[in-house]
C-alpha positions as CSV (number, residue, x, y, z in Angstrom):
1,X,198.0,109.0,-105.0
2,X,200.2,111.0,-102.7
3,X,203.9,111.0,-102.5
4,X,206.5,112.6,-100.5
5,X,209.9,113.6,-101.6
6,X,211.5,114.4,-98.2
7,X,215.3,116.1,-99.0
8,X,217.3,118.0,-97.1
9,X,216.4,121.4,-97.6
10,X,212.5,120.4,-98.8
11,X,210.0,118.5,-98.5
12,X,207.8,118.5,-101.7
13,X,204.3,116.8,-101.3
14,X,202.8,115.6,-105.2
15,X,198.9,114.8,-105.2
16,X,198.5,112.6,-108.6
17,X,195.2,111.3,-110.8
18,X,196.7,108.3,-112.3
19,X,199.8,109.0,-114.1
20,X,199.0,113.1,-114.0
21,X,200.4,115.4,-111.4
22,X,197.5,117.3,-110.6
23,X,199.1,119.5,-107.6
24,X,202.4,120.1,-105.6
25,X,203.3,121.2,-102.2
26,X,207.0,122.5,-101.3
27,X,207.4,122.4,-97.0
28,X,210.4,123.4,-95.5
29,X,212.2,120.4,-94.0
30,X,212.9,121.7,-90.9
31,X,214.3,119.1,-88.6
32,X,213.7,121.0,-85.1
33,X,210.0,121.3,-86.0
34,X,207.7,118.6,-85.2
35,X,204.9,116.7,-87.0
36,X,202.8,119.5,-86.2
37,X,204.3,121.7,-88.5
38,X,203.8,119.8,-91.8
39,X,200.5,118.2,-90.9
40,X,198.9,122.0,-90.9
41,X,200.4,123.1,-94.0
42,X,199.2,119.7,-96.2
43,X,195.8,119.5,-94.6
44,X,195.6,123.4,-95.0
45,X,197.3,123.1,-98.8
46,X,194.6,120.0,-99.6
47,X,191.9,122.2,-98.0
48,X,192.6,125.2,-100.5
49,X,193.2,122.9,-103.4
50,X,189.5,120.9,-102.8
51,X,191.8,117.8,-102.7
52,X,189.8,115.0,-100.9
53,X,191.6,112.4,-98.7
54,X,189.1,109.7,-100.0
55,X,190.7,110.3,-103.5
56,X,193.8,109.3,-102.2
57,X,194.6,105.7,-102.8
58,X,197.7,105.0,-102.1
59,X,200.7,106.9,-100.6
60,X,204.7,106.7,-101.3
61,X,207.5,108.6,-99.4
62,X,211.0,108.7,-100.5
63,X,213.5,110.5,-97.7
64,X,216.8,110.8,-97.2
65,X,216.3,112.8,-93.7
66,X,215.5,109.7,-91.4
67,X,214.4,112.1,-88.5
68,X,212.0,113.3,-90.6
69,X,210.5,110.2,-92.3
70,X,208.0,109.1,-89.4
71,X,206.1,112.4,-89.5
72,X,205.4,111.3,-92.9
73,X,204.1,108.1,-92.1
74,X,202.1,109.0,-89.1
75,X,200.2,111.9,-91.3
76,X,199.3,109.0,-93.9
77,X,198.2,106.5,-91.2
78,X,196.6,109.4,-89.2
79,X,194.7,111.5,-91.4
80,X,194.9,109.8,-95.0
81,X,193.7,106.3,-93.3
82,X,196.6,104.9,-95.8
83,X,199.6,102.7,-95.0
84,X,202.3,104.3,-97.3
85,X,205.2,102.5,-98.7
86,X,208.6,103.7,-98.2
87,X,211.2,103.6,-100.9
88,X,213.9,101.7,-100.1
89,X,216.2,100.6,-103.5
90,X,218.0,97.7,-102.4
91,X,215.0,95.8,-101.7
92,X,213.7,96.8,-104.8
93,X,213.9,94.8,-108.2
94,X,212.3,97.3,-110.4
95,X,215.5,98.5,-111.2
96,X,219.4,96.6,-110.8
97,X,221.6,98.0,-109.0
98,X,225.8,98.3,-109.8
99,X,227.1,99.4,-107.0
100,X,229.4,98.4,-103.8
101,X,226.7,98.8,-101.2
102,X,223.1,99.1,-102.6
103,X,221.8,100.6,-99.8
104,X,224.1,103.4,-99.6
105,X,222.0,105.0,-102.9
106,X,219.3,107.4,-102.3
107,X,215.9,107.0,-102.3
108,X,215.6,110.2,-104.4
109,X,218.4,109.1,-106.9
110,X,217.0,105.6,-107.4
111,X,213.1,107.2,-108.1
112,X,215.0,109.5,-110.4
113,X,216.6,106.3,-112.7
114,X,212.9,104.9,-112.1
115,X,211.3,107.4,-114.2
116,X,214.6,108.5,-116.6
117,X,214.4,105.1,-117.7
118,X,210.6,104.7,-118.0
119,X,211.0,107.8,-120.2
120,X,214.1,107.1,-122.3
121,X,214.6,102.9,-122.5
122,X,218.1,103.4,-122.8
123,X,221.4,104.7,-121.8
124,X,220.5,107.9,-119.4
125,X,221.9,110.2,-117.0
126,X,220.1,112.0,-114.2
127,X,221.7,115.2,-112.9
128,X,219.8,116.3,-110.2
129,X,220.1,120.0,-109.2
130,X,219.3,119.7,-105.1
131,X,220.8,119.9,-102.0
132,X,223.8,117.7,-103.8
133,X,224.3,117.7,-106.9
134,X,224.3,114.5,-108.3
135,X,224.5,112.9,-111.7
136,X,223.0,108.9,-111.9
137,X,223.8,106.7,-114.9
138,X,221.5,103.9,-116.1
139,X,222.3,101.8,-118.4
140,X,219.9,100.1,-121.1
141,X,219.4,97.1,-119.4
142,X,217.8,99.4,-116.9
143,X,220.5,99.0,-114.3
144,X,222.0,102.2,-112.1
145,X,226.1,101.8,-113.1
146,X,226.9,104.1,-110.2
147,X,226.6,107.9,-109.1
148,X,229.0,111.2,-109.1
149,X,228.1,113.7,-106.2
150,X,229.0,117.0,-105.1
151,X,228.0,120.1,-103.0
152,X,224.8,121.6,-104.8
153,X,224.8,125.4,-105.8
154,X,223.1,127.0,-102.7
155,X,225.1,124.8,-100.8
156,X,228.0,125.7,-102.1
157,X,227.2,129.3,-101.3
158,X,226.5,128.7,-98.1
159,X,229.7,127.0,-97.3
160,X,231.7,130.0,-98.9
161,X,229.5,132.5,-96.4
162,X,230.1,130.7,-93.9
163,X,233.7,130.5,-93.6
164,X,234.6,133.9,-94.9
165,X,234.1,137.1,-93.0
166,X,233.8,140.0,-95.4
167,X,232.5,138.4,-98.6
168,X,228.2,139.2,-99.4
169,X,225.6,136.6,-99.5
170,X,224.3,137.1,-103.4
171,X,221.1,136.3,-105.6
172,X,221.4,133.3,-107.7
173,X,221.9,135.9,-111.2
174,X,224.1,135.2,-113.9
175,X,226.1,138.4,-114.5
176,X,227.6,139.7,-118.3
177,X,230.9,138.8,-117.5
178,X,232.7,136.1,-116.4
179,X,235.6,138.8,-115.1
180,X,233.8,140.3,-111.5
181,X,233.8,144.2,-110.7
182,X,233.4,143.7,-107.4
183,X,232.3,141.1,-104.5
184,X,229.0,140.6,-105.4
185,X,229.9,140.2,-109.4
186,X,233.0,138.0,-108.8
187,X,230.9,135.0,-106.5
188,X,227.9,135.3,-108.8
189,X,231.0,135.2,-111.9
190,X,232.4,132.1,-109.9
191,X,229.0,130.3,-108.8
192,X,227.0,130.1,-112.2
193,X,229.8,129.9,-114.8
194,X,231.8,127.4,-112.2
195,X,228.9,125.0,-111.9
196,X,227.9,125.4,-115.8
197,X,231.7,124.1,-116.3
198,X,231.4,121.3,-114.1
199,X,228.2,120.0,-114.8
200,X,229.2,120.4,-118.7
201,X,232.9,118.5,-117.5
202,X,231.5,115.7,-116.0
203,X,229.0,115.1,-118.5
204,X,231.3,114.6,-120.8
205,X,233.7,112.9,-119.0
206,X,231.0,110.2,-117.9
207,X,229.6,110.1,-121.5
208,X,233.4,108.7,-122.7
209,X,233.2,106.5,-119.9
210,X,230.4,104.5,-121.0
211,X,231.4,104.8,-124.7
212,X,227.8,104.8,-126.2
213,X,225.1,108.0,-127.0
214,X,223.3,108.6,-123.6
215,X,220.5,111.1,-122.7
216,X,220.8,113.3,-120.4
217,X,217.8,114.2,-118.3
218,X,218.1,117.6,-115.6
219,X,216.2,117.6,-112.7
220,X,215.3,119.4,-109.3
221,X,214.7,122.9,-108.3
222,X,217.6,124.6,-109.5
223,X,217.8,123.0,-112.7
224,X,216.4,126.3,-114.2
225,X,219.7,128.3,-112.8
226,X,221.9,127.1,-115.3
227,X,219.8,128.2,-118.8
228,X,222.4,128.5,-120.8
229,X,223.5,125.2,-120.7
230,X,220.6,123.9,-121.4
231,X,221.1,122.9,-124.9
232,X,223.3,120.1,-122.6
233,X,220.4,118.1,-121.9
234,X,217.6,116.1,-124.1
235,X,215.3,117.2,-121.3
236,X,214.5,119.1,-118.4
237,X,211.7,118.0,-115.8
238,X,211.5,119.7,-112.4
239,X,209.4,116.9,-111.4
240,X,210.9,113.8,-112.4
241,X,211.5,113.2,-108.6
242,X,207.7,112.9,-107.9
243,X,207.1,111.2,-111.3
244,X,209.2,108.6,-110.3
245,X,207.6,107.5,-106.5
246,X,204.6,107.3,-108.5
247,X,205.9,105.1,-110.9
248,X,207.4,103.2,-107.9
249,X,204.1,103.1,-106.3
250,X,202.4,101.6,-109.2
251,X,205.0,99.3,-110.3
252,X,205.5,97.2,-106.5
253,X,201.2,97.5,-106.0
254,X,200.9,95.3,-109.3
């Protein structure tokens, strides 16, 4: 199986053997490219890897860039001979969904409670370290109880750049002291302690909420910024994301 996890800032391609992740692919999502682009570097990347389209059986995209989404679909129906499905939560009963406007959730999010749930059977909550930071509950009926969302780390960052002139764009480091020295110590003092408070805040705030023990799962490719915190969580997968549209793909082809 193949699946696509098309986000804002990546694309990451997953190339599974039954319920294994054999091999991943992380693309740029650049949104002024066209299909060109990511059909070189996955046919070169499955080229390199020996991975053989006729091994491929079935393919599953999740995407919350729209422009983006028909590459993805062309390159299964062009060169994978495969007609993928596309995750779409509010059409889907694998999991219930307690919110206002069903389709307003994220493909991503919803794939995430997908495989958290598979995993844990009970009360969990997904805090996904992307683009957005985002934290899902799911309950144990297996039902998503609603979503908290705000600017993720490097977008953060980015923001702060951008609207101030004589501050320095910094690496992602954690420094000794919570009290900066200069520019670049003070927004690396700010970044990684601020977001280590948060995420700690709202988990706690959203674990008195629901009133019960809940597990707390981390996810996405910054999850490893914040190690000192990680004592927060009952477990950290970086691919959960890609675990999950395969577990979508397998549950709806039953």
């Amino acid at each position: 199986m193949i699946v696509f996890d098309v986000g804002n800032t990546d694309t990451v391609v997953g190339f599974f053997q039954g319920k294994n992740l054999i091999n991943k692919l992380r693309i740029r999502s650049l949104k002024n490219e066209n299909s060109i682009y990511f059909e070189y570097r996955i046919l070169n990347f499955m080229l390199e890897n020996n991975i053989e389209k006729r091994g491929l059986q079935n393919a599953v995209i999740s995407s919350v860039v729209p422009i983006l989404t028909p590459f993805f679909l062309n390159f299964c129906e062009k060169f994978l001979d495969l007609k993928p499905l596309v995750v779409a939560p509010a059409q889907s009963d694998l999991l219930k969904i307690n919110i206002d406007m069903p389709e307003e959730l994220g493909s991503d999010l919803f794939v995430n409670a997908l495989a958290a749930f598979e995993l844990i059977k009970s009360d969990c909550l997904v805090v996904d370290f992307g683009t957005a930071l985002t934290f899902t509950m799911v309950n144990n009926k297996g039902e998503i109880e609603g979503v908290t969302i705000l600017p993720g780390i490097k977008t953060a960052i980015k923001s702060l750049f951008s609207q101030t002139s004589l501050l320095p764009e910094v690496k992602l480091e954690k420094p000794s002291s919570i009290i900066g020295k200069n520019s670049m110590h003070a927004i690396q003092s700010g970044i990684i302690y601020g977001y280590e408070s948060m995420v700690l805040g709202i988990v706690k705030k959203i674990s008195t909420e629901v009133g019960r023990p809940i597990k707390v799962i981390g996810t996405g490719g910054l999850s490893a910024v914040l190690t000192d915190i990680s004592n927060a969580f009952d477990m950290i997968d970086v691919d959960l994301t890609l675990k999950g549209l395969a577990l979508y793909g397998q549950k709806t082809q039953m």
